[in-house]
C-alpha positions as CSV (number, residue, x, y, z in Angstrom):
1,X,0.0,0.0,0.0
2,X,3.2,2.2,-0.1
3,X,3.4,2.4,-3.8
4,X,2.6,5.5,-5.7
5,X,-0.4,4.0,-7.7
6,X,-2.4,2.9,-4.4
7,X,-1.6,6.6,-3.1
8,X,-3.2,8.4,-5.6
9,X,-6.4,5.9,-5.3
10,X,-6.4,7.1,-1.4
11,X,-6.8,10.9,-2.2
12,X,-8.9,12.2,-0.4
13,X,-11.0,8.8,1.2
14,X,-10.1,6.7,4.1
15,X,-9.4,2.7,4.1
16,X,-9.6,0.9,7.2
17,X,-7.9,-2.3,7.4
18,X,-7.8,-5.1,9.9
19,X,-4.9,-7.4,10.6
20,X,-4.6,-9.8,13.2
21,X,-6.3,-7.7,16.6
22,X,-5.2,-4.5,14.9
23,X,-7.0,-1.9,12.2
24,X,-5.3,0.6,10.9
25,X,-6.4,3.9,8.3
26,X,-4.5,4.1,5.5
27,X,-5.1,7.9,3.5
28,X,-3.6,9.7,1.2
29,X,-4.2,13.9,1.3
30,X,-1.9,14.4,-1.7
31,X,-1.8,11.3,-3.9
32,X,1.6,10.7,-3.6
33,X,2.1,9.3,0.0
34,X,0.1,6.5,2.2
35,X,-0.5,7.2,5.6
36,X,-0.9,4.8,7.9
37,X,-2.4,5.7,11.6
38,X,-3.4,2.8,14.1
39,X,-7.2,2.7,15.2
40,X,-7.0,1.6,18.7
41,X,-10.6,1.8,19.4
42,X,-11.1,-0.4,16.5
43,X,-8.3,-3.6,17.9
44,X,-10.9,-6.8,18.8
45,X,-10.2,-10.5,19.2
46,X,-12.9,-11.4,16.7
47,X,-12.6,-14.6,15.0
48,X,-14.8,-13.5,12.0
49,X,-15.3,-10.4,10.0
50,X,-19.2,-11.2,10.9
51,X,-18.8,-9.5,14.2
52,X,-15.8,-7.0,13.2
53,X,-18.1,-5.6,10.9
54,X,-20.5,-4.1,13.5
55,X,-17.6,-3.1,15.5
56,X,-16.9,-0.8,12.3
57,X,-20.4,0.5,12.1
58,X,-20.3,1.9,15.8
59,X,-17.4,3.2,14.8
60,X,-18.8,4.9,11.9
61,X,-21.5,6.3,13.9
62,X,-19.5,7.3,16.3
63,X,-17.9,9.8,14.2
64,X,-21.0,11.3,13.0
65,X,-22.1,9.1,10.4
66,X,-26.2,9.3,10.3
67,X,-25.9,6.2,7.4
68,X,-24.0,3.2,7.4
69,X,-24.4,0.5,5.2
70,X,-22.9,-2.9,6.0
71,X,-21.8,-4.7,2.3
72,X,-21.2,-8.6,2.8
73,X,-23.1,-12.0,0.7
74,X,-23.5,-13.4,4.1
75,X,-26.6,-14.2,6.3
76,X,-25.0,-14.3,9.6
77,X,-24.2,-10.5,9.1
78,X,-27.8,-9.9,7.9
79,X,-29.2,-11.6,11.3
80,X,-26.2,-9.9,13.6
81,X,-27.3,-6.3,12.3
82,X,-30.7,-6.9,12.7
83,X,-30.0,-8.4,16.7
84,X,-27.9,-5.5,17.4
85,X,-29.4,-2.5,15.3
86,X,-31.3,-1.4,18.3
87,X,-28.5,-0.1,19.7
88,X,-27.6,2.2,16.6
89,X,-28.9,5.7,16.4
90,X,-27.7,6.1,12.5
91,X,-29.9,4.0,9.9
92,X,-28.0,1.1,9.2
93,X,-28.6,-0.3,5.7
94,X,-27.4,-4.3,4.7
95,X,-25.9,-4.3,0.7
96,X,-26.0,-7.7,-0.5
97,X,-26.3,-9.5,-3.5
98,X,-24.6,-10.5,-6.8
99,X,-21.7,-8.7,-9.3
100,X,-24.7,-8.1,-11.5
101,X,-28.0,-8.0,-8.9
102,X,-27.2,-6.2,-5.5
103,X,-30.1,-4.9,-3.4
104,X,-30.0,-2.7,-0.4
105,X,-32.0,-3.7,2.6
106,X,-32.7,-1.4,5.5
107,X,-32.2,-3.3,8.9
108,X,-33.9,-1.0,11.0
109,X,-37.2,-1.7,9.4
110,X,-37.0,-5.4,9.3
111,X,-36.1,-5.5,12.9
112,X,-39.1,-3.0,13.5
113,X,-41.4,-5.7,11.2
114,X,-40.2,-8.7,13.0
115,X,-40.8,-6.7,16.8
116,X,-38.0,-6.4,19.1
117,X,-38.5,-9.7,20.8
118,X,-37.9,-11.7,18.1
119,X,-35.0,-9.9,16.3
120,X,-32.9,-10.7,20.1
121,X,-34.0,-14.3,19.9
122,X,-32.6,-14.2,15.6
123,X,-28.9,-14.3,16.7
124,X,-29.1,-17.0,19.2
125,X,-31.5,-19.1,16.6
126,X,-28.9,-18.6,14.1
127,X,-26.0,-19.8,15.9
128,X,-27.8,-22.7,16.8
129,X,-28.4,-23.8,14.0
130,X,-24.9,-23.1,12.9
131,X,-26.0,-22.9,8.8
132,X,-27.8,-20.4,6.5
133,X,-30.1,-22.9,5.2
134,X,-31.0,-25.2,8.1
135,X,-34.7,-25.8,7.5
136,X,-35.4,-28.2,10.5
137,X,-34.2,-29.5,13.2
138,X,-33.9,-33.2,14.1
139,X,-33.5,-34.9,17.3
């Protein structure tokens, strides 16, 4: 990320990147040098970029963001958001989808169609049922 051609993609936008328990900001104000600047409040010992992900979205918020939308194929992040959007004050959106078919889904209204109760009880279904398309359970 050093080189002169990722610099003068950084001008003037911010990249977060995660590594191990660390993220860093990489940015470029001139578009001919790469900044790098350690995120402390951003270091976590998730596993899974599932969780990280909503780490990153308080984070966003946090410094003033009234939008954020999440971007991942996955379901687990789709039923994470929707357990914990209660606790954001920006709208949080969920982009999803295909190269060629993406669709933008906005969490807080799902979570306000399901009712609170069951959006808390989505996560813990989810992980017990450790798949995206488990469609019953067996004894």
């Amino acid at each position: 990320w050093r080189e002169h051609l990722y610099a003068e993609r950084l001008r003037n936008r911010q990249l977060f990147v995660t590594h191990g328990t660390k993220c860093s900001l990489l940015t470029s104000c001139d578009g001919q040098v790469v900044e790098s600047t350690a995120i402390p409040s951003l270091e976590c010992l998730h596993e899974e970029a599932d969780t990280r992900l909503l780490l990153q979205a308080a984070h966003a918020e946090s410094c003033g963001y009234q939008s954020v939308i999440i971007q991942s194929p996955d379901t687990d992040v789709a039923v994470i958001s929707c357990g914990l959007s209660c606790h954001f004050e920006a709208s949080l959106y969920f982009r999803t989808g295909t190269k060629t078919r993406t669709r933008i889904v906005d969490i807080k209204a799902i979570r306000n169609d399901l009712g609170h109760d069951l959006s808390d009880c989505l996560i813990g279904l989810h992980a017990l049922t450790s798949c995206d398309t488990t469609s019953a359970f067996k004894r």
